[in-house]
N, C-alpha and C positions, 0 to 999 in steps of 0.2 A: 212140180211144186210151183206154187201162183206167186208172183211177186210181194203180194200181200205177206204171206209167210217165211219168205226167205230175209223179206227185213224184217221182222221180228225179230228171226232168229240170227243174224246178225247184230240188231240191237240188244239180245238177249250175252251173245257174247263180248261185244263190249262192256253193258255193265257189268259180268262177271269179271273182265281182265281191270276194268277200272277199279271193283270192290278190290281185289285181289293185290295190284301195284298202292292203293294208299293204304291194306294192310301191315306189310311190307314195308311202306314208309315210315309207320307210323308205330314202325319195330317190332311186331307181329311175328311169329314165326313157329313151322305146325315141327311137333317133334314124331317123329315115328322109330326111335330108336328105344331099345327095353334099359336105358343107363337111367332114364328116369320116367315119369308118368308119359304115357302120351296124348297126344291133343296140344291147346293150341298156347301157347308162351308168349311172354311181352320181355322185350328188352328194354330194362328202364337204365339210366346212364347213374352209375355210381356216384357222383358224385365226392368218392373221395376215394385215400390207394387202397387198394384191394388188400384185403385181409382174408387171417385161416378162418374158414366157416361161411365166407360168401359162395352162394351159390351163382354162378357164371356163363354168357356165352363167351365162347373166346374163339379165336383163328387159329390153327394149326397152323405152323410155319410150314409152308413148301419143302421139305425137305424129304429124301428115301425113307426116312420110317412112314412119315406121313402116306407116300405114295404104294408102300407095300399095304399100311392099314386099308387106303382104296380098292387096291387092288383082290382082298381079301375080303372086301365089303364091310368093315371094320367101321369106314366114314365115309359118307356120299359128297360127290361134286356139288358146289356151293358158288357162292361169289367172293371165296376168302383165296388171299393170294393162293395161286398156284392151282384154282379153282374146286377147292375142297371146300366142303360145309362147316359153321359154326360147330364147336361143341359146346355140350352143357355137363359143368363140373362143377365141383365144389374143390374150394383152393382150403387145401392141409398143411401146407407150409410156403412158407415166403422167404426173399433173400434171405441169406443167413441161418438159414436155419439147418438142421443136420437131419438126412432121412436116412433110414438104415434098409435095405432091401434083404429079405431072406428067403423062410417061408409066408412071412408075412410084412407089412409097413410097421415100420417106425417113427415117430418123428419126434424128434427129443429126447430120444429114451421110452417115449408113451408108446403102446401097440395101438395102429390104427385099428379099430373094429371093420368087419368086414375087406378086410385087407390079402385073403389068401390070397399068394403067386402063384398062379398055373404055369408049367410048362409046355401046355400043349393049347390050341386052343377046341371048340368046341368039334370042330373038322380033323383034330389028329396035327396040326401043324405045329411047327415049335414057336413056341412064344420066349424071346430072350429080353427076363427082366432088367429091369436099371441096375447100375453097377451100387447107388446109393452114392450119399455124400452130401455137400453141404449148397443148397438153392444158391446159385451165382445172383447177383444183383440184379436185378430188374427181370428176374424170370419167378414164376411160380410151379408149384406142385400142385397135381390134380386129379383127385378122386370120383370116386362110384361106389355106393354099395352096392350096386347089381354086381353078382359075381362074375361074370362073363363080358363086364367093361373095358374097353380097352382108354387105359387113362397113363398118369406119368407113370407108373409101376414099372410098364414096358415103354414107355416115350422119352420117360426121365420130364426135368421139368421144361415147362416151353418158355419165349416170350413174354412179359406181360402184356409189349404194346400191341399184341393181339386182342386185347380186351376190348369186347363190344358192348359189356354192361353187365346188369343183375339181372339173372334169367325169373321171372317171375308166373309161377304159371297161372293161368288164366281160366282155362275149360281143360283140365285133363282126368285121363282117368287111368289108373292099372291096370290090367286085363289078367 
């Protein structure tokens, strides 16, 4: 290879690492999980406290569940403490509020729609749903209608100061 072409191609991958880190800055971020569309997502900053029906990135707390859902492929390595990836949910209940766990979500008394509880997951593994109860303060509940989501059903509810914003998407598509 002649010098002529290896700085190109040099120059060619900086400007892709540079497009790529002020994507990323600029709160960008590509989804490739089936919980919702995939393709590419903007994280815009809320603005104000998170409510039921916001659709969300949030950080999974470092915690063993977290690390068994990695481990299962559940959730991919990220730059969210503990080094797990953002998810994208939509928050169904908030402090205070009462979810009931069965065969299906509750919350309030209301059935969430698309709420079935599996106990196994798509591999044969067991899946042990939330015990239910009432969102502690400053944590939320978080949903999926993809049936095969792993969300608070089995997590229970997380943190809120995990939240990175209003997941908003941008170029996606369903497959």
């Amino acid at each position: 290879m002649n010098r002529r072409a290896a700085l190109r191609i040099a120059g060619a991958i900086a400007g892709v690492a540079a497009i790529a880190v002020a994507a990323w800055l600029g709160g960008y971020r590509i989804n490739t999980t089936p919980s919702y569309p995939l393709g590419l997502w903007r994280i815009e900053a809320l603005g104000r406290p998170v409510a039921a029906d916001d659709l969300i990135f949030i950080c999974p707390p470092p915690t063993p569940v977290f690390e068994l859902a990695f481990a299962r492929g559940y959730i991919r390595r990220g730059l969210c403490p503990g080094r797990l990836s953002p998810l994208i949910k939509t928050v169904v209940a908030t402090e205070g509020q009462s979810v009931d766990i069965g065969d299906h979500v509750s919350v309030e008394g209301r059935p969430l729609a698309h709420s079935n509880v599996h106990r196994v997951d798509a591999e044969g593994r067991a899946l042990v749903p939330w015990t239910g109860g009432v969102v502690p303060p400053g944590y939320v509940f978080l949903h999926s209608d993809f049936a095969g989501s792993f969300d608070s059903r089995y997590f229970g509810p997380i943190p809120g100061a995990g939240l990175l914003g209003r997941a908003v998407p941008v170029l996606t598509f369903t497959p």
